[in-house]
Residue, then its C-alpha position, 0 to 999 in steps of 0.5 A: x133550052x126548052x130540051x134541057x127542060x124537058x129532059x130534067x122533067x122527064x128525069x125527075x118524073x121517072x126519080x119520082x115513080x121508083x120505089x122509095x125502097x127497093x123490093x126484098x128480092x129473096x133467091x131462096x127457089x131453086x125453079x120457077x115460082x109459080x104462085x105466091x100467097x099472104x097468110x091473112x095477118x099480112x105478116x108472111x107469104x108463101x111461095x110454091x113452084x116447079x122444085x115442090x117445095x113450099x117456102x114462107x117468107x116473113x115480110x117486114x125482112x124477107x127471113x126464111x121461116x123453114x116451114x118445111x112443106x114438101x110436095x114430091x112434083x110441081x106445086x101450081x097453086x097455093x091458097x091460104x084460108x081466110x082463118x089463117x089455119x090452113x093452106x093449100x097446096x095443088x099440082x101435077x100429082x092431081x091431089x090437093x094438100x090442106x096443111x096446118x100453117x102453124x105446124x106445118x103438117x098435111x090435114x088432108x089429101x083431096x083426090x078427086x082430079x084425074x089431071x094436074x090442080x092449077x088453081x086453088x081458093x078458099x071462100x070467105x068463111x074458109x069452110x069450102x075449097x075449090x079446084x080447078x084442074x087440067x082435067x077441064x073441072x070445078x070441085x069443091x070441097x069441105x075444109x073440115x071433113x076433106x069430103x067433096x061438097x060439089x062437082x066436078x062441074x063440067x062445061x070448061x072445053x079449053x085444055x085447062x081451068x087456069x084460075x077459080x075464085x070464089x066471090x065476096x059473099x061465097x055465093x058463086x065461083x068464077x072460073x075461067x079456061x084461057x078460052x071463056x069465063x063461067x060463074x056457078x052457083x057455090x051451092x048447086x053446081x048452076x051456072x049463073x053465067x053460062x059463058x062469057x067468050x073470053x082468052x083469061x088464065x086469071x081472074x079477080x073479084x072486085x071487093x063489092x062483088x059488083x064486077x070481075x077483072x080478068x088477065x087476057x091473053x095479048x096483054x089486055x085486061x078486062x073487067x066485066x059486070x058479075x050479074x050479066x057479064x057484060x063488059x065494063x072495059x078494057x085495056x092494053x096493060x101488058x105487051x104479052x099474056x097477063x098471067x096473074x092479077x090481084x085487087x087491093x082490100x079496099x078495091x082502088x088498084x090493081x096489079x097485074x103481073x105478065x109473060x113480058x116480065x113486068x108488074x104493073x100497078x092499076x088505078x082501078x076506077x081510071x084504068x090507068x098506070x099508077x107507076x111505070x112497070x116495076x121490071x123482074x128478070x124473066x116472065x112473072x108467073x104469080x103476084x099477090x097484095x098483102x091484106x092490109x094493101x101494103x105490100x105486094x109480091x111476085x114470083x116467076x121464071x127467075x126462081x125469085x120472091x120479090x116483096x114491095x112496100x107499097x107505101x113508097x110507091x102508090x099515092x097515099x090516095x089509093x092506100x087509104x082503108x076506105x073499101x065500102x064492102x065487107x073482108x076478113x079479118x083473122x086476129x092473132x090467135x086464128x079466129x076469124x072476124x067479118x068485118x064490114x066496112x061502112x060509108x057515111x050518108x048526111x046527119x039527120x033525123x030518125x023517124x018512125x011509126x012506132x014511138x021513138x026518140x026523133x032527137x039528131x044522132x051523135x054520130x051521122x047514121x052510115x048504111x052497110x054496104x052491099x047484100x042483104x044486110x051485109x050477107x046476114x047469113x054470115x056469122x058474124x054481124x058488125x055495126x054500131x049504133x046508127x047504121x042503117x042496113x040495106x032496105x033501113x034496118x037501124x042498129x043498136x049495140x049495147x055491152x048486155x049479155x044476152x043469150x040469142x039475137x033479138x031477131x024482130x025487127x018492127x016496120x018502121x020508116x027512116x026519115x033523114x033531114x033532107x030525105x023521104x020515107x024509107x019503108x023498112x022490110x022485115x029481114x027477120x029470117x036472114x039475119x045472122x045466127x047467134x055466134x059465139x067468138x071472143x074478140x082478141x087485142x084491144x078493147x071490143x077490137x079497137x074501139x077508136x077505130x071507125x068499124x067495131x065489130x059486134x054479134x050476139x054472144x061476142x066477148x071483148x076483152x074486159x067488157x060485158x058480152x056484146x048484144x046487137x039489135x035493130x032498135x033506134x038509138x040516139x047515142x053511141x056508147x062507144x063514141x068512135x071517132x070517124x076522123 
């Protein structure tokens, strides 16, 4: 009986971890795909491999959208630009191609390689691209102009560099040989971490910028701290080579797709499986996460996209936008918005050393993680009344047309009601730059949402010009909700 018992729970374990929905399984290849991208609306992917060929996909569907971009040899990397204006595209030929995503014609030819470009990815702000080829070097290029900003870098011994990846904050680029790992300065061409000894051919950044996991040979991943490089852990995930992985937005799981012809899923603060593996046909060469987190693709030796719904298989735990660091988010109409996503700390009281209103906030202050003020140097600065930045800058909004940031901030303290003193530095010279952009959908971009994103000169549909400050405020004229 207690077999019987065990069999039917086995059974309704295994009925429980299947997708609720099947993946769209699109057979429109005629070779191997080798790599696999979202488009930062989430709504389309596009796929590249062996045949040259560059196809987009729409996701809800799986229709074909005949974007009609061709490469006479294979294509081994694809990127897409987080302004949603350009892919890129690299491959035996050693040149990269930049192509316009709306009408599908070439940009730009970057030659630079003198082998075949296996990696490709753009930074954060979309203004840079960088390469990493056959020819055992790092470059980086100027998306605007085509010109070559930085490199080739050299210091990759291994036959190849298999995967580039530009961090969060666009600061550095880590790239890796199947032999070790290395990280530069995105600026310099310096190398951050000269070394890490380690057999990875693909490598992601965590959304914090905090850590690396990289896919290994032997089927291990490993994730490293980005500061020092020491690892943080390890674990047997695949049975052979771990050929491609990818994080969600918000930095809960991971996929990991192999040679051994499976895409596993990961829980990122455990490292352990989500669900059992989800099984294609032939090796996986290639998966990606949509940019809501909703969706994942693959692609590999079978000449198959596959797009799942995450929805019907990762706990609803896990799917939850709550990432504590910044993203991108591209709006309809291509303009580029960097959102920075905060955490609450406990409802309590401002203070100061000049004069200043001490009544409780309406809303609990929230401190903006990660950087210096949430990378200050970025062009766009997003908060709400209440925030507290890095180092106790408190934000004010307010809808005042103003014709440059009030960058001048006093030396004040920050009291919460069962905290101490928080001196206050001066982040003067490192805050963002008057930035002109209109915000599109909505009123000042979903202002129920939890995160309204503001800057000096912005325009919301409807609404006054945006001004930010780092002045105390006791209310929120926006009144977001954080429920």
């Amino acid at each position: 009986m207690s077999q019987l018992y065990d069999m039917a729970r086995k059974a309704y374990q295994h009925i429980r971890a299947l997708p609720a929905k099947p993946p769209l399984v699109l057979p429109g290849h005629m070779n191997a795909i080798c790599s696999v991208v979202f488009l930062p609306d989430g709504k389309e992917v596009v796929s590249g491999g062996v045949g040259g060929n560059i196809r987009g996909w729409r996701v809800e569907d799986g229709c074909e959208l005949g974007k009609g971009m061709w490469e006479n040899s294979m294509v081994y990397a694809i990127a897409a630009s987080n302004n949603g204006q350009w892919i890129a595209t690299g491959g035996e030929e050693q040149h990269i191609t930049i192509w316009n995503t709306v009408t599908c014609k070439k940009v730009f030819e970057l030659e630079g390689h003198t082998n075949t470009v296996r990696s490709l990815a753009f930074s954060p702000d979309s203004g840079r691209l960088a390469s990493g080829s056959t020819d055992q070097t790092v470059i980086v290029w100027n998306t605007t102009t085509g010109e070559r900003l930085l490199g080739p870098l050299i210091g990759h011994a291994a036959p190849s560099v298999w995967c580039v990846a530009f961090s969060p904050d666009g600061d550095k680029i880590a790239s890796c040989d199947g032999d070790d790992m290395r990280i530069w300065n995105s600026y310099s061409g310096d190398l951050v971490i000269r070394r890490i000894k380690i057999q990875a051919v693909s490598l992601v950044w965590t959304p914090d910028g905090q850590q690396l996991i990289a896919g290994c040979g032997e089927g291990f991943i490993k994730r490293f701290s980005s500061s020092t490089g020491s690892l943080h852990a390890d674990w047997k995930a695949h049975t052979e080579l771990v050929t491609s992985i990818a994080i969600s937005p918000n930095g809960k799981f991971i996929a990991s797709a192999s040679e051994d012809k499976t895409v596993c899923l990961w829980d990122m603060m455990t490292s352990t499986s989500i669900v059992p593996a989800l099984k294609c046909n032939d090796e996986v060469c290639s998966v990606a996460i949509s940019p809501a987190g909703s969706h994942l693709a693959s692609g590999g030796f079978d000449c198959k996209l596959r797009i799942w719904s995450l929805k019907g298989i990762i706990p609803s735990s896990l799917l939850k936008n709550t990432p504590t660091t910044s993203n991108v988010k591209v709006r309809p109409n291509g303009s580029l918005l960097t959102r920075t996503f905060v955490k609450p700390v406990q409802q309590g009281v401002l203070s100061s050393t000049e004069e200043r209103p001490s009544e409780p906030l309406l809303t609990p202050p929230r401190v903006i993680s990660g950087g210096q003020g949430e990378d200050c140097d970025s062009p766009v600065f997003l908060a709400y009344d209440g925030d507290v930045a890095p180092g106790g800058i408190i934000v004010k909004t307010s809808r005042e047309a103003t014709q440059h940031a009030p960058l001048s901030p006093s030396l004040v303290n920050v009291r919460a009601s069962s905290g101490s003193p928080t001196t206050i530095s001066d982040f003067g010279s490192r805050l963002p730059p008057a930035y002109s952009k209109t915000t599109t959908n909505g009123q000042a971009e979903d202002p129920g949402s939890s995160v309204l994103p503001t800057s000096d000169r912005n325009a919301s549909p409807g609404i006054s010009i945006v001004k930010t400050s780092r002045e105390p405020t006791r209310q929120n004229p926006w009144k977001i909700d954080d429920t």
